[in-house]
Structures are given as structure tokens and as C-alpha cells.
PyMOL Python script that loads the backbone (N, CA, C, O; Angstrom):
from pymol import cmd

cmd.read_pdbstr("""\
ATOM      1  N   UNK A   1      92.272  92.264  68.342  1.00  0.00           N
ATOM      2  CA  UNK A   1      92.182  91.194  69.315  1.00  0.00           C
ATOM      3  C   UNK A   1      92.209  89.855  68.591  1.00  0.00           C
ATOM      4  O   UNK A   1      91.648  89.715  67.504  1.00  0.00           O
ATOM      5  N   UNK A   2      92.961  88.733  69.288  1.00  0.00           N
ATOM      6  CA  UNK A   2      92.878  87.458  68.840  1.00  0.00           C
ATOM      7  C   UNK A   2      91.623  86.786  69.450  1.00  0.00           C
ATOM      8  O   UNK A   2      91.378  86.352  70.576  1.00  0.00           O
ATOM      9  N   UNK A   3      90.984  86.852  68.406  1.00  0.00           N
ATOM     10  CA  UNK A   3      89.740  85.820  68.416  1.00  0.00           C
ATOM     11  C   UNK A   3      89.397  84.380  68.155  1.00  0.00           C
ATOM     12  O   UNK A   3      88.290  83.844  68.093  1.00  0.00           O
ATOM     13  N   UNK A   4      90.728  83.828  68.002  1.00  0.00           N
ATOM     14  CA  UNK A   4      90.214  82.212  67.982  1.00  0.00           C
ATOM     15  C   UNK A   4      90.508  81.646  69.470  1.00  0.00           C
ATOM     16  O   UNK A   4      91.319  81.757  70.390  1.00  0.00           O
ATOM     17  N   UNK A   5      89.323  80.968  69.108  1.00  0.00           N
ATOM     18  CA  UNK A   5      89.122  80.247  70.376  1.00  0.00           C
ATOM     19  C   UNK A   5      88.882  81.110  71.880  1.00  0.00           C
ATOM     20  O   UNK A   5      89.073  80.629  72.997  1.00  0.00           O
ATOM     21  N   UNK A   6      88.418  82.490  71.579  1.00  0.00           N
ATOM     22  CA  UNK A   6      88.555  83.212  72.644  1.00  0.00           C
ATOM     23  C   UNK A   6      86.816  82.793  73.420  1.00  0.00           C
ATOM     24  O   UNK A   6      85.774  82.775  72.764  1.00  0.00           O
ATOM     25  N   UNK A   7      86.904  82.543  74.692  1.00  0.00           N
ATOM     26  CA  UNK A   7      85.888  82.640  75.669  1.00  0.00           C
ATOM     27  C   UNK A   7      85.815  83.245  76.720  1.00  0.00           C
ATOM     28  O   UNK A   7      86.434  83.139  77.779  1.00  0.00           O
ATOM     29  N   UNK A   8      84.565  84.268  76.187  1.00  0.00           N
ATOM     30  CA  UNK A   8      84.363  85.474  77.087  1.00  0.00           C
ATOM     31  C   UNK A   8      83.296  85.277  78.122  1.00  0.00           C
ATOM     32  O   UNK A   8      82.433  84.431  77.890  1.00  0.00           O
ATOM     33  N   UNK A   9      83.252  86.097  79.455  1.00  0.00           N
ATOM     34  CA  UNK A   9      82.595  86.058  80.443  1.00  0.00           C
ATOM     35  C   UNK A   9      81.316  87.070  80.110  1.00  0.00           C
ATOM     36  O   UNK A   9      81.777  88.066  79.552  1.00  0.00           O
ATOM     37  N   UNK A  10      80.080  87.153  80.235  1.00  0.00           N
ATOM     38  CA  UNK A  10      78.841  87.563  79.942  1.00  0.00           C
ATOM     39  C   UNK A  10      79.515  89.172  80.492  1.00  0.00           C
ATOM     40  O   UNK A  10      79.290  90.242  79.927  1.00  0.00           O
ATOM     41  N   UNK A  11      80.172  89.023  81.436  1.00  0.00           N
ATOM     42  CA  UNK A  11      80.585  90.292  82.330  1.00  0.00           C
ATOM     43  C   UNK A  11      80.745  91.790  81.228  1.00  0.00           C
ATOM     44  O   UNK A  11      80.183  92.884  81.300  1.00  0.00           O
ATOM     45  N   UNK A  12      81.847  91.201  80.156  1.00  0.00           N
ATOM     46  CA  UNK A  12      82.588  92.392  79.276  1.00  0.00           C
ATOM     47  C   UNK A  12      81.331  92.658  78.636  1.00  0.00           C
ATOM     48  O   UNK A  12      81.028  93.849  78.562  1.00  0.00           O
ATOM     49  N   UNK A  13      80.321  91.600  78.031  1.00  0.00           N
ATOM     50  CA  UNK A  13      79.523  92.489  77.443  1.00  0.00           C
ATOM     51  C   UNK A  13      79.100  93.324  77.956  1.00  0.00           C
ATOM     52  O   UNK A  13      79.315  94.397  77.393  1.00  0.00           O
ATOM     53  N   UNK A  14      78.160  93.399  79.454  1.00  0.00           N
ATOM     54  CA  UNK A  14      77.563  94.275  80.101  1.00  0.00           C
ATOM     55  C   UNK A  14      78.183  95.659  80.625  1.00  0.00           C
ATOM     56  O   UNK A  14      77.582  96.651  81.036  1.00  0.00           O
ATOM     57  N   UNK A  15      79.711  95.412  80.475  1.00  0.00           N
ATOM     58  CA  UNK A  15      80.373  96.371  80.660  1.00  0.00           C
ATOM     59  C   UNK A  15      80.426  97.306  79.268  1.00  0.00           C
ATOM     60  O   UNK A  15      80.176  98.503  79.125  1.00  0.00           O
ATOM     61  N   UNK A  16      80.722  96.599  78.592  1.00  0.00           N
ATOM     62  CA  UNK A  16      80.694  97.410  77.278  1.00  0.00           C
ATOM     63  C   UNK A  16      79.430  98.116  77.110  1.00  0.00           C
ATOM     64  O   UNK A  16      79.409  99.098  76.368  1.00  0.00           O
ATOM     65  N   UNK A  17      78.660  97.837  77.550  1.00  0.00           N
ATOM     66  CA  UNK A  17      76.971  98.326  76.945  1.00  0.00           C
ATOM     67  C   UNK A  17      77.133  99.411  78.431  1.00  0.00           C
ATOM     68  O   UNK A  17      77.504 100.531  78.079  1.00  0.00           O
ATOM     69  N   UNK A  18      77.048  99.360  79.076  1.00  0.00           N
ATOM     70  CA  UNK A  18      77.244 100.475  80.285  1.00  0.00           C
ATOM     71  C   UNK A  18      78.724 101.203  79.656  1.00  0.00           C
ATOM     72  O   UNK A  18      78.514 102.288  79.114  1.00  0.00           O
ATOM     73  N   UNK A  19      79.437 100.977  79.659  1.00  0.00           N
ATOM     74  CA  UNK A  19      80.426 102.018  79.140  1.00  0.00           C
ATOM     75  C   UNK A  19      79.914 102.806  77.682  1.00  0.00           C
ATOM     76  O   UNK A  19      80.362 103.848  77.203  1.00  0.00           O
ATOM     77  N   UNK A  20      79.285 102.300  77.383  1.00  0.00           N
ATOM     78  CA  UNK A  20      79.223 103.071  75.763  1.00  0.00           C
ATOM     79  C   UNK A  20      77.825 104.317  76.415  1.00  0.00           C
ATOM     80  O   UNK A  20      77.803 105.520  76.156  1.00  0.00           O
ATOM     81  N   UNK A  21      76.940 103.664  77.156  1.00  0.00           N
ATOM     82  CA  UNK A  21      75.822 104.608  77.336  1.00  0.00           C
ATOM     83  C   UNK A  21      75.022 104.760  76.325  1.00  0.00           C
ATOM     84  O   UNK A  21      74.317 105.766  76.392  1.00  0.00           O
ATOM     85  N   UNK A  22      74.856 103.906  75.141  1.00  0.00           N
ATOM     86  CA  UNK A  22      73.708 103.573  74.011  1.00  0.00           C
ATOM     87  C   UNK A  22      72.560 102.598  74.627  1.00  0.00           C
ATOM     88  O   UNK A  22      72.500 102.000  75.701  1.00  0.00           O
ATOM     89  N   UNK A  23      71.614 102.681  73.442  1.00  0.00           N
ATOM     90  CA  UNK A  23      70.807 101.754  73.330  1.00  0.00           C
ATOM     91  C   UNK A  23      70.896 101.167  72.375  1.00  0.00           C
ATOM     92  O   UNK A  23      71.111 101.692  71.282  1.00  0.00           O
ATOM     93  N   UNK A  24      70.725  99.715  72.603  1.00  0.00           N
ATOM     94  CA  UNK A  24      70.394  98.655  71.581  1.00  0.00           C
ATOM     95  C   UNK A  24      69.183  98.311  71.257  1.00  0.00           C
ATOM     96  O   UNK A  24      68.187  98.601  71.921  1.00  0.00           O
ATOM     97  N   UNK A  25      69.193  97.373  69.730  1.00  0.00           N
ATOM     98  CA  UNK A  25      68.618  96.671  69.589  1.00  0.00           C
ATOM     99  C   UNK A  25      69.221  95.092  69.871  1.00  0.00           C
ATOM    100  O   UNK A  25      70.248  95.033  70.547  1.00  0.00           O
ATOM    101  N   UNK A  26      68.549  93.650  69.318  1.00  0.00           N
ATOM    102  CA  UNK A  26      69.007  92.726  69.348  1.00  0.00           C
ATOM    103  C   UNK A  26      70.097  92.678  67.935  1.00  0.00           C
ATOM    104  O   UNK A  26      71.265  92.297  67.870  1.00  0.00           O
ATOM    105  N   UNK A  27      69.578  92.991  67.334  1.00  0.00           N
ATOM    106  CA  UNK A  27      70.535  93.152  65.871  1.00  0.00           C
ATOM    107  C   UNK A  27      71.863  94.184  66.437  1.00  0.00           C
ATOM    108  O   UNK A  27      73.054  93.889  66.338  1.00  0.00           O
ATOM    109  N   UNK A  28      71.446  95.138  66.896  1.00  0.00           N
ATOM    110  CA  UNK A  28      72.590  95.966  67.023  1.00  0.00           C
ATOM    111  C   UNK A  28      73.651  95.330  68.125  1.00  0.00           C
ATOM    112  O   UNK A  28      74.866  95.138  68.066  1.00  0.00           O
ATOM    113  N   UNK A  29      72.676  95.089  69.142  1.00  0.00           N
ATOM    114  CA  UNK A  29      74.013  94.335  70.452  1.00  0.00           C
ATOM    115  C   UNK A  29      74.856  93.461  69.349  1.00  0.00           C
ATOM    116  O   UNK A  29      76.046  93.587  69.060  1.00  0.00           O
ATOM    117  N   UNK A  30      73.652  92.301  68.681  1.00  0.00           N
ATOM    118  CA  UNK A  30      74.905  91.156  68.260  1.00  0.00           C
ATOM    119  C   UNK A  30      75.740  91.769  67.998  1.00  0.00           C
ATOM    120  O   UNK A  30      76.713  91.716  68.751  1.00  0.00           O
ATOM    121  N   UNK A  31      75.795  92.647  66.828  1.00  0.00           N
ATOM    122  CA  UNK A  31      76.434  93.148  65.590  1.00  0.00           C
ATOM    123  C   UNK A  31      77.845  93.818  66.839  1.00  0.00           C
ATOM    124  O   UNK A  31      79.000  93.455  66.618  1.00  0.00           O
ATOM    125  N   UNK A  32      77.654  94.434  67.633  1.00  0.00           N
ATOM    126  CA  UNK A  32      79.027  95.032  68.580  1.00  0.00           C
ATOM    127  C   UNK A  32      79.969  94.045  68.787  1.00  0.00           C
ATOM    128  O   UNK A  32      81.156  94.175  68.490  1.00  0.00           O
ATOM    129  N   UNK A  33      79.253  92.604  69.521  1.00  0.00           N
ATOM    130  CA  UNK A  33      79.383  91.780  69.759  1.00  0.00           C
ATOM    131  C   UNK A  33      80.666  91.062  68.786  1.00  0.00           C
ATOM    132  O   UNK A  33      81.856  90.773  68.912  1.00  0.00           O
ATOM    133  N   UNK A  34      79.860  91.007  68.016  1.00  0.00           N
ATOM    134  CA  UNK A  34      80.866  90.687  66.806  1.00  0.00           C
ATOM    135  C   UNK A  34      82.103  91.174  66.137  1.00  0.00           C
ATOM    136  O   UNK A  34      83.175  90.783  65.675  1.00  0.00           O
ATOM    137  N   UNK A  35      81.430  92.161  66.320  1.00  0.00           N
ATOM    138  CA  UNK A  35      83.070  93.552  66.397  1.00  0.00           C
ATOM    139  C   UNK A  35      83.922  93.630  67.020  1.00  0.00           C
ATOM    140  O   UNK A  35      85.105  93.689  66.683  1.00  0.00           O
ATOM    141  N   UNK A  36      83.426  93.645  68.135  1.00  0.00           N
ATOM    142  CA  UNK A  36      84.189  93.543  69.161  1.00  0.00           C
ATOM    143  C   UNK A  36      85.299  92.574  69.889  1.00  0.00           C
ATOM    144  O   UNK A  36      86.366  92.881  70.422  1.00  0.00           O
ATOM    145  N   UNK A  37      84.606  91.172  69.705  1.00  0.00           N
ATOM    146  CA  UNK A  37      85.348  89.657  69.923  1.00  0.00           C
ATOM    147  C   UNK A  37      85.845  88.883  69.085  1.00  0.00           C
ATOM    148  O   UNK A  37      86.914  88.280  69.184  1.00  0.00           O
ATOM    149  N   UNK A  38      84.953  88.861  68.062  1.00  0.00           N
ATOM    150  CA  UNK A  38      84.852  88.473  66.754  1.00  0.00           C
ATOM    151  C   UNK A  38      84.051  86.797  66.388  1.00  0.00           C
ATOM    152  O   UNK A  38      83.987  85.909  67.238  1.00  0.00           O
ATOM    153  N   UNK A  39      83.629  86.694  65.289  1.00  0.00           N
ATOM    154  CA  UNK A  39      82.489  85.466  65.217  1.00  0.00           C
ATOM    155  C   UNK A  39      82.649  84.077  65.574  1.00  0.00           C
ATOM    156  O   UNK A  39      81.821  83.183  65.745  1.00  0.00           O
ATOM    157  N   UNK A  40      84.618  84.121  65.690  1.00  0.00           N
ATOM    158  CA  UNK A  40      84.452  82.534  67.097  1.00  0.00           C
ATOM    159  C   UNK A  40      85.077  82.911  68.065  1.00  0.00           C
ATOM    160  O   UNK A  40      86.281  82.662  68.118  1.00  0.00           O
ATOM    161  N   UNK A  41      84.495  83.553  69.009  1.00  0.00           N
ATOM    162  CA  UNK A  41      84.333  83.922  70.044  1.00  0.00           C
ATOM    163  C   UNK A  41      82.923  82.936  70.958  1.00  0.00           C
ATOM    164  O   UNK A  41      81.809  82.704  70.488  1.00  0.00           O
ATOM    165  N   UNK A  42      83.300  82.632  71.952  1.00  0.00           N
ATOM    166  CA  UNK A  42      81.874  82.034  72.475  1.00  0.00           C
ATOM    167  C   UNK A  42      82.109  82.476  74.117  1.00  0.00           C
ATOM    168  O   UNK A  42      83.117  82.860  74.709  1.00  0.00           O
ATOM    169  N   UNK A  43      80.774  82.253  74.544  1.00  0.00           N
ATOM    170  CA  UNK A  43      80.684  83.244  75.505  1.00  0.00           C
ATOM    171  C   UNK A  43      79.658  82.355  76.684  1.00  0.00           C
ATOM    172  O   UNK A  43      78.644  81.667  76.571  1.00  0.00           O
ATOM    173  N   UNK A  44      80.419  82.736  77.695  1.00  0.00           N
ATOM    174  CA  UNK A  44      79.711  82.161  79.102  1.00  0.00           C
ATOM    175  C   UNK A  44      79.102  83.113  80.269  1.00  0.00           C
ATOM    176  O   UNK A  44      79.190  84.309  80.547  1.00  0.00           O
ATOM    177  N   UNK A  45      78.532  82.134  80.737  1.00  0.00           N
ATOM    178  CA  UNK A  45      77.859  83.088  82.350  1.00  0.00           C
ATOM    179  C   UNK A  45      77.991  82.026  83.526  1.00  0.00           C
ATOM    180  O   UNK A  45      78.930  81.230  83.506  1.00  0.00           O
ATOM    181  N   UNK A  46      77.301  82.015  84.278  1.00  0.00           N
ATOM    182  CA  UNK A  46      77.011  80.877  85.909  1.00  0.00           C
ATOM    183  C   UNK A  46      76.371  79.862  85.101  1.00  0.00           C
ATOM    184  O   UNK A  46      76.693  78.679  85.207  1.00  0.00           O
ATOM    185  N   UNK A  47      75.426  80.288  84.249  1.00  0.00           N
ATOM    186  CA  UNK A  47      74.380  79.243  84.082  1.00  0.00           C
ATOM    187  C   UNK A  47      74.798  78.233  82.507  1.00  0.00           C
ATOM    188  O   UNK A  47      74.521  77.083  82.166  1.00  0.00           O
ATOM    189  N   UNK A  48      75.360  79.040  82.040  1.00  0.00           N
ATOM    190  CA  UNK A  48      75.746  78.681  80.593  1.00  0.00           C
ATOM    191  C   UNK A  48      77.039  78.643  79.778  1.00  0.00           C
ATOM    192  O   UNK A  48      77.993  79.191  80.331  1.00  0.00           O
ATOM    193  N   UNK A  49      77.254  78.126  78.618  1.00  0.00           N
ATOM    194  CA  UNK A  49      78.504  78.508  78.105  1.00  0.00           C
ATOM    195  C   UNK A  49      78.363  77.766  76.458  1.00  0.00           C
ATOM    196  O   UNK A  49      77.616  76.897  76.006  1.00  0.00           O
ATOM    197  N   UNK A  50      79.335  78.487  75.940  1.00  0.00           N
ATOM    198  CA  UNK A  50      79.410  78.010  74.425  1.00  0.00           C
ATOM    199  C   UNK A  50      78.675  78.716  73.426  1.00  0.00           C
ATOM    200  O   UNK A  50      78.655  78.473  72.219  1.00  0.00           O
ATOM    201  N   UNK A  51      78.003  79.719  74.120  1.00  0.00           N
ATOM    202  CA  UNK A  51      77.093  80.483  73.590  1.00  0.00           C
ATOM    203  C   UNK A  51      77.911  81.828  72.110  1.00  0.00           C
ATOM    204  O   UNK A  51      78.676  82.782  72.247  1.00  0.00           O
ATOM    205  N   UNK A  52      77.586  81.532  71.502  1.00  0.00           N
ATOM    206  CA  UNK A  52      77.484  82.294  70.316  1.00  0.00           C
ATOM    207  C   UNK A  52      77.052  84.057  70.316  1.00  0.00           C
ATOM    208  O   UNK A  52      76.219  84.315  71.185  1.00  0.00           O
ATOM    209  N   UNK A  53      77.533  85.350  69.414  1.00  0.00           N
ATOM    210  CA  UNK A  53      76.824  86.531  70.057  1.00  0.00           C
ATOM    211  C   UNK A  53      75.378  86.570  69.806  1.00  0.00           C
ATOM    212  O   UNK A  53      74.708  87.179  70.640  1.00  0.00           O
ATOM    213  N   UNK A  54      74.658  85.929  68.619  1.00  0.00           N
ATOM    214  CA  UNK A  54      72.938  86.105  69.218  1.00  0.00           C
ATOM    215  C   UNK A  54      72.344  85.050  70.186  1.00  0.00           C
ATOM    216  O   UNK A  54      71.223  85.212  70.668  1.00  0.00           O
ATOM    217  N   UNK A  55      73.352  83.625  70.554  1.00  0.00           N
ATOM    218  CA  UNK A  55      72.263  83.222  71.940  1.00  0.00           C
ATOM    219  C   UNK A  55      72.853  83.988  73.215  1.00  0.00           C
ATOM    220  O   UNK A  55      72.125  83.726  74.173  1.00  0.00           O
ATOM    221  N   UNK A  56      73.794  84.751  73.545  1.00  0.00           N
ATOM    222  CA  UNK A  56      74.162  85.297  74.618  1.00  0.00           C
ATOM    223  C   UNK A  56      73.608  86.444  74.531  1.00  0.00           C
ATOM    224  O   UNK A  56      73.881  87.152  75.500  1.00  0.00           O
ATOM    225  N   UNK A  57      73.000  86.882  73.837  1.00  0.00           N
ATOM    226  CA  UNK A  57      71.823  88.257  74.027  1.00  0.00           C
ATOM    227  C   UNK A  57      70.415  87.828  74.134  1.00  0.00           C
ATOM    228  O   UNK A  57      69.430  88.478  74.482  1.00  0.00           O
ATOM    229  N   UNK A  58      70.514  86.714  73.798  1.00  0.00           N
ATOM    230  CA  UNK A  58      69.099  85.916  74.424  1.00  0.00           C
ATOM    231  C   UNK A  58      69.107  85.748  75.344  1.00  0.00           C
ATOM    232  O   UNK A  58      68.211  86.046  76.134  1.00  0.00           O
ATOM    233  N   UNK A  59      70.305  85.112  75.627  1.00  0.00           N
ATOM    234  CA  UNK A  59      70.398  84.751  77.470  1.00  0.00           C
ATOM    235  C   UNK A  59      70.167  85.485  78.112  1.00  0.00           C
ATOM    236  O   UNK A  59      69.240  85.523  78.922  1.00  0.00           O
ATOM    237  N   UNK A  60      71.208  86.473  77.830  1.00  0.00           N
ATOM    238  CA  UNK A  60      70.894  87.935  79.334  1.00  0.00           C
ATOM    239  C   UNK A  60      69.106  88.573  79.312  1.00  0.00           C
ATOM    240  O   UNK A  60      68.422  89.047  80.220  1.00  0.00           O
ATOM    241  N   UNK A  61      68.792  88.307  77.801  1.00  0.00           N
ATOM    242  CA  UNK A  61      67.293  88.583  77.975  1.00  0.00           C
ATOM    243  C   UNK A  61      66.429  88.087  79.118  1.00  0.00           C
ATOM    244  O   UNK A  61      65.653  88.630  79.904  1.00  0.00           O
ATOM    245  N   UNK A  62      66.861  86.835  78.910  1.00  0.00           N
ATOM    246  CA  UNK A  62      66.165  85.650  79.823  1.00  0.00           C
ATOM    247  C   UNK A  62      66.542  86.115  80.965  1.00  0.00           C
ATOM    248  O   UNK A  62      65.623  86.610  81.618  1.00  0.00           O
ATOM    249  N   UNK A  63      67.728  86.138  81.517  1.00  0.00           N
ATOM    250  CA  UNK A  63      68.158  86.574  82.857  1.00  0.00           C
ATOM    251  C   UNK A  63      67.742  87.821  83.429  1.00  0.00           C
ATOM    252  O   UNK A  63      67.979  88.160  84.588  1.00  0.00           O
ATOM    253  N   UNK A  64      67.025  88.588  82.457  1.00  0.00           N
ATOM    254  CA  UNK A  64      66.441  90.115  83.285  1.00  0.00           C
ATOM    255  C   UNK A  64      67.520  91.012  83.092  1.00  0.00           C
ATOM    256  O   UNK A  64      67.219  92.150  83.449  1.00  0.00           O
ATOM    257  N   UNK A  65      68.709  90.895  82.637  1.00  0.00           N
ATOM    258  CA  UNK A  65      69.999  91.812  82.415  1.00  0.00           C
ATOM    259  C   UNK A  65      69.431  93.273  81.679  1.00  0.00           C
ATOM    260  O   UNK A  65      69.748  94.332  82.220  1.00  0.00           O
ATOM    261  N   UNK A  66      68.757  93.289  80.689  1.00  0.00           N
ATOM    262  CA  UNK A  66      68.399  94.381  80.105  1.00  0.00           C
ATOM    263  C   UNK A  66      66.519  95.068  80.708  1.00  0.00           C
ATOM    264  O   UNK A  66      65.544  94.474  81.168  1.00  0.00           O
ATOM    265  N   UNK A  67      66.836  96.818  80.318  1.00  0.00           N
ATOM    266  CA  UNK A  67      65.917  97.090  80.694  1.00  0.00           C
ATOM    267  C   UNK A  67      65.497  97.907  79.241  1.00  0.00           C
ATOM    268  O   UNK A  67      66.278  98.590  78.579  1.00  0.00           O
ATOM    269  N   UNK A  68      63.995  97.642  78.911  1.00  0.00           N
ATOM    270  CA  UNK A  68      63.017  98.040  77.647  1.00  0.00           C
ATOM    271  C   UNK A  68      62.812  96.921  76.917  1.00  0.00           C
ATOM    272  O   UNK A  68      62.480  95.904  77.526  1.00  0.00           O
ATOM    273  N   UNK A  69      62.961  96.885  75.532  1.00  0.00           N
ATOM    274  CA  UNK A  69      62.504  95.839  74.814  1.00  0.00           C
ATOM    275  C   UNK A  69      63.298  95.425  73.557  1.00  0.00           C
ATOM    276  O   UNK A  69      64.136  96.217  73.124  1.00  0.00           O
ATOM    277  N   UNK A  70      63.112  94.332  72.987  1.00  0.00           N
ATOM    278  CA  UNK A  70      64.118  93.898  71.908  1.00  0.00           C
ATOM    279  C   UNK A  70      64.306  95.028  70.675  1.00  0.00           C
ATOM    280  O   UNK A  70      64.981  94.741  69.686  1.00  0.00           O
ATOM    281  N   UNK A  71      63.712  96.218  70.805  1.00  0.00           N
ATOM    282  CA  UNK A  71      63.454  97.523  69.677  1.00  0.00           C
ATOM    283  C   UNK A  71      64.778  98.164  70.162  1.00  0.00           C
ATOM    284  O   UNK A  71      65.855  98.237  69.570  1.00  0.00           O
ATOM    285  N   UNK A  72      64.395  98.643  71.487  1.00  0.00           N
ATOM    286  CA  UNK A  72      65.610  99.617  72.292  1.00  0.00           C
ATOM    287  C   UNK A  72      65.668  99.263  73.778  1.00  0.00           C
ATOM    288  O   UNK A  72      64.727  99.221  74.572  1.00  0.00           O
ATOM    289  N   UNK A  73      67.090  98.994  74.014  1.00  0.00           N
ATOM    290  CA  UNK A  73      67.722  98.387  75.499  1.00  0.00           C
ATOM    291  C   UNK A  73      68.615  98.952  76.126  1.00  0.00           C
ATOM    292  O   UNK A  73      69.462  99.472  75.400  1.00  0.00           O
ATOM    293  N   UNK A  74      68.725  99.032  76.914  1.00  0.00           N
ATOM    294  CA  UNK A  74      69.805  99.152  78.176  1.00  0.00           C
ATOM    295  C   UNK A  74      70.194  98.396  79.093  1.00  0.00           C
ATOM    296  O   UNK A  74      69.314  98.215  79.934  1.00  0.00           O
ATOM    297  N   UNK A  75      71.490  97.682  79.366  1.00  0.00           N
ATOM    298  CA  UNK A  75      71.976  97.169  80.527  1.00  0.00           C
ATOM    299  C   UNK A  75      71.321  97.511  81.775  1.00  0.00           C
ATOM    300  O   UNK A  75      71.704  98.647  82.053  1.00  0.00           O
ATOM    301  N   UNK A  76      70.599  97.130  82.577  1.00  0.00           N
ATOM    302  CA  UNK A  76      70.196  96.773  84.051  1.00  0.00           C
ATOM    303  C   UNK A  76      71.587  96.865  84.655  1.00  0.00           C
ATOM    304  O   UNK A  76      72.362  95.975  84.302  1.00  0.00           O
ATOM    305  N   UNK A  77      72.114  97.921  85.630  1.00  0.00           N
ATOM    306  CA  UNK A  77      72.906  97.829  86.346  1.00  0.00           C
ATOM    307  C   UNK A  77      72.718  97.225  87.588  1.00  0.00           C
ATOM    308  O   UNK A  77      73.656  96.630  88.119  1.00  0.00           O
ATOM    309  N   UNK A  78      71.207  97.332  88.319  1.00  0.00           N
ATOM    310  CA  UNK A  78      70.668  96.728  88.972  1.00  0.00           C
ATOM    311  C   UNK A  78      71.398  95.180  89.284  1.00  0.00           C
ATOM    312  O   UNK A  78      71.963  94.796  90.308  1.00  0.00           O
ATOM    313  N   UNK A  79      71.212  94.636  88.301  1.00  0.00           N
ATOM    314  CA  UNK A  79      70.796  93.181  87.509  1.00  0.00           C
ATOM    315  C   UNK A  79      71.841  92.611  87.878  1.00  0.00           C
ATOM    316  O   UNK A  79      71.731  91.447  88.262  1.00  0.00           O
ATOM    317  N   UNK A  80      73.116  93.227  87.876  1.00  0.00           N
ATOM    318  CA  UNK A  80      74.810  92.792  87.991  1.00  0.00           C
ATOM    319  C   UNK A  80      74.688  91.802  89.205  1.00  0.00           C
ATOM    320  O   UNK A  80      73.966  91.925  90.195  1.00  0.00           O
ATOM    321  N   UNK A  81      75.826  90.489  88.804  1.00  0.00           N
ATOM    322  CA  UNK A  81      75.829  89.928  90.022  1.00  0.00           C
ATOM    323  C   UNK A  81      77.216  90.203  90.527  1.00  0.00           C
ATOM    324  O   UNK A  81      77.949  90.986  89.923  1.00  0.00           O
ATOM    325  N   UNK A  82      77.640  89.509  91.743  1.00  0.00           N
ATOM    326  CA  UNK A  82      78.626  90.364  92.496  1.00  0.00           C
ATOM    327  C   UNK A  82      79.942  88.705  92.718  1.00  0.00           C
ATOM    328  O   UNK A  82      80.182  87.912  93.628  1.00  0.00           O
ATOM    329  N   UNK A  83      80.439  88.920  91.311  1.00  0.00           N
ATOM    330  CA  UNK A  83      81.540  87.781  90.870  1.00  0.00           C
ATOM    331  C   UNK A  83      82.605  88.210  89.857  1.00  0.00           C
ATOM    332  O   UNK A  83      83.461  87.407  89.484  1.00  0.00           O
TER     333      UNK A  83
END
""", "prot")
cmd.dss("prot")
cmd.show_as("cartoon", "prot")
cmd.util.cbc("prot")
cmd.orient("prot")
């Protein structure tokens, strides 16, 4: 994937983390994160944007997106908004 300048919607992450069916940590989400988009990649939601892969795993923290704790997580499917 071409990663410069790419800006992603909070959406793919949560999809990715529901498609894979793991648990994370905060180290581990970034680290996918990074793999996945690559390190200039920046990333938005409703509320935010420009976000980097460890403040956009903060964010969704903040937002209630995940369920357990920064040790081991799961996407909240619940949580999804409908956009």
C-alpha cells in the first residue's frame, strides 16, 4: 500500500481488529497499525483528525470503542457508529 500522505477513517481500524478476531494490547494495536498503513499515515474519526497510530488508539480508548483493558482488548461491536 501507498502510504504517503494516506488518511484513514477510524472505521478500517475497527474493522481490521473485528476481522482478525485477536486481542490486543496498546503496543500491539499500534504496532498492526503501522503495518498495516504505514508510519505517515494519519488517521481520523467525527471528532478528530491528524492523529498518528498511538493517539488513534487512545482515542477510540476514550470513545469506549474497545472492550477489557490496555493489557488485552477487543473491538466493541456494540460501540460502532452507523456512517
Amino acid at each position: 500500500m501507498n502510504t504517503q500522505n494516506v488518511d484513514v477513517h477510524a472505521h478500517e481500524i475497527l474493522e481490521m481488529m473485528l476481522a482478525s478476531g485477536e486481542s490486543y494490547t496498546n503496543e500491539s494495536l499500534s504496532a498492526k497499525i503501522l503495518e498495516r498503513f504505514g508510519a505517515q499515515a494519519r488517521f481520523h474519526t467525527c471528532s478528530g483528525s491528524g492523529m498518528d497510530a498511538y493517539e488513534i488508539v487512545d482515542h477510540l480508548w476514550m470513545k469506549g470503542k474497545f472492550t477489557g483493558d490496555p493489557s488485552g482488548f477487543q473491538f466493541l461491536p456494540g460501540s460502532r457508529c452507523d456512517h
